[in-house]
C-alpha positions in Angstrom: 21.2 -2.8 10.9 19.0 -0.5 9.6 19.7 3.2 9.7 17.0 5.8 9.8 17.3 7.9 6.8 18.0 11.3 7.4 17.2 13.8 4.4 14.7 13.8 1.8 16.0 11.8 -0.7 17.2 9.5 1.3 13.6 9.0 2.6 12.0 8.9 -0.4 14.7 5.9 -1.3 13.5 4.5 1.4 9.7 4.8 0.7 10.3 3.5 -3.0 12.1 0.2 -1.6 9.4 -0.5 1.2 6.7 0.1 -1.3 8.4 -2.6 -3.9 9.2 -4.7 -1.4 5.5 -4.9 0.7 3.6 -4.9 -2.7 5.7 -7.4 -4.7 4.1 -10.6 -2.4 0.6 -8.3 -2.5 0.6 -8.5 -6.1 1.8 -12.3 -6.8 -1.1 -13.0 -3.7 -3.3 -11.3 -6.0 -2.3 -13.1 -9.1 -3.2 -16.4 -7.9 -6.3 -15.4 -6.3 -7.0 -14.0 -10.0 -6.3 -17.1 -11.6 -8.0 -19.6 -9.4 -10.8 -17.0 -9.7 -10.5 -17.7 -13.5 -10.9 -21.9 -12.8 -6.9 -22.4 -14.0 -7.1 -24.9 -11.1 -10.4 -26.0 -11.9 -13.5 -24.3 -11.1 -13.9 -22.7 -7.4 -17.3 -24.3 -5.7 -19.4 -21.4 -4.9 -17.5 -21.3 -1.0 -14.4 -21.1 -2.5 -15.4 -18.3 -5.0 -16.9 -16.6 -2.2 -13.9 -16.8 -0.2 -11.6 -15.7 -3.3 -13.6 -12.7 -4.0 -13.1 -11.4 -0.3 -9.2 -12.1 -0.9 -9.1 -10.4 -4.4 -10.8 -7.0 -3.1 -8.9 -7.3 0.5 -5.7 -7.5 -1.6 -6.9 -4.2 -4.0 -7.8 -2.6 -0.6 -3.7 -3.1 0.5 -2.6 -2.1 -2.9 -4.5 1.3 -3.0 -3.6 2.1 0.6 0.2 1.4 0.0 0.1 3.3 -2.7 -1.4 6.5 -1.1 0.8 6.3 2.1 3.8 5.9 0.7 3.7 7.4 -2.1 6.1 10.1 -0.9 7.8 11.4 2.4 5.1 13.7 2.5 2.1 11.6 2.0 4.1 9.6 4.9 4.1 12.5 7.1 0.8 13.8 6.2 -0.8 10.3 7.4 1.1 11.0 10.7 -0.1 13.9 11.2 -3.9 12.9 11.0 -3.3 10.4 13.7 -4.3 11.4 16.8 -1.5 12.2 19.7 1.7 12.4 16.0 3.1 15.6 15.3 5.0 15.7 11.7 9.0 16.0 12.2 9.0 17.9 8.8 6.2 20.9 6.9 5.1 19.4 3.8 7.2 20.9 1.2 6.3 19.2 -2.1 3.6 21.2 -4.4 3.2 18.1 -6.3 1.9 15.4 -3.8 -1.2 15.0 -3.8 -3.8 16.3 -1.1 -6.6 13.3 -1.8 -8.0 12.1 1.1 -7.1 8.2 1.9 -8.4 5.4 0.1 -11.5 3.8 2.2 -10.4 0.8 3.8 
């Protein structure tokens, strides 16, 4: 059963195993994408390519915005707070995070 984490650290444990865990199939998808883009399984038709170009910058696209969001608890909670109707359970504490606005999706 999965326990909410309840202090910092044990959030930002948290954060570093879902971010390994949702990007690790993200970036083998995006290594075969890369390779079939490359003809290893013999060259795409011009559909195909088409096709594997959309799945190559979608996959970039899911990379980048995993990467902002949780990046730290307070990225986490930051996003929160932008959406409309959330109220963050925590102030953002951390000097170092970084204020960037989201990547465009």
């Amino acid at each position: 059963m999965f326990e909410s984490p309840t202090s910092y650290p044990e959030m930002d444990a948290a954060l570093r195993r879902a971010r390994h865990d949702l990007k690790t199939p993200i970036a083998v998808m995006k290594g075969y994408v890369d390779m079939m883009l490359r003809g290893m399984g013999g060259e795409p038709t011009p559909t195909m390519r088409r096709y594997l170009e959309r799945m190559s910058e979608a996959v970039k696209k899911e990379l980048n915005l995993l990467d902002h969001y949780l990046a730290s608890p307070d990225a986490l909670l930051e996003a929160a707070s932008e959406s409309p109707g959330n109220t963050p359970t925590r102030a953002r504490t951390s000097a170092s995070s970084d204020s960037s606005s989201p990547p465009e999706i």
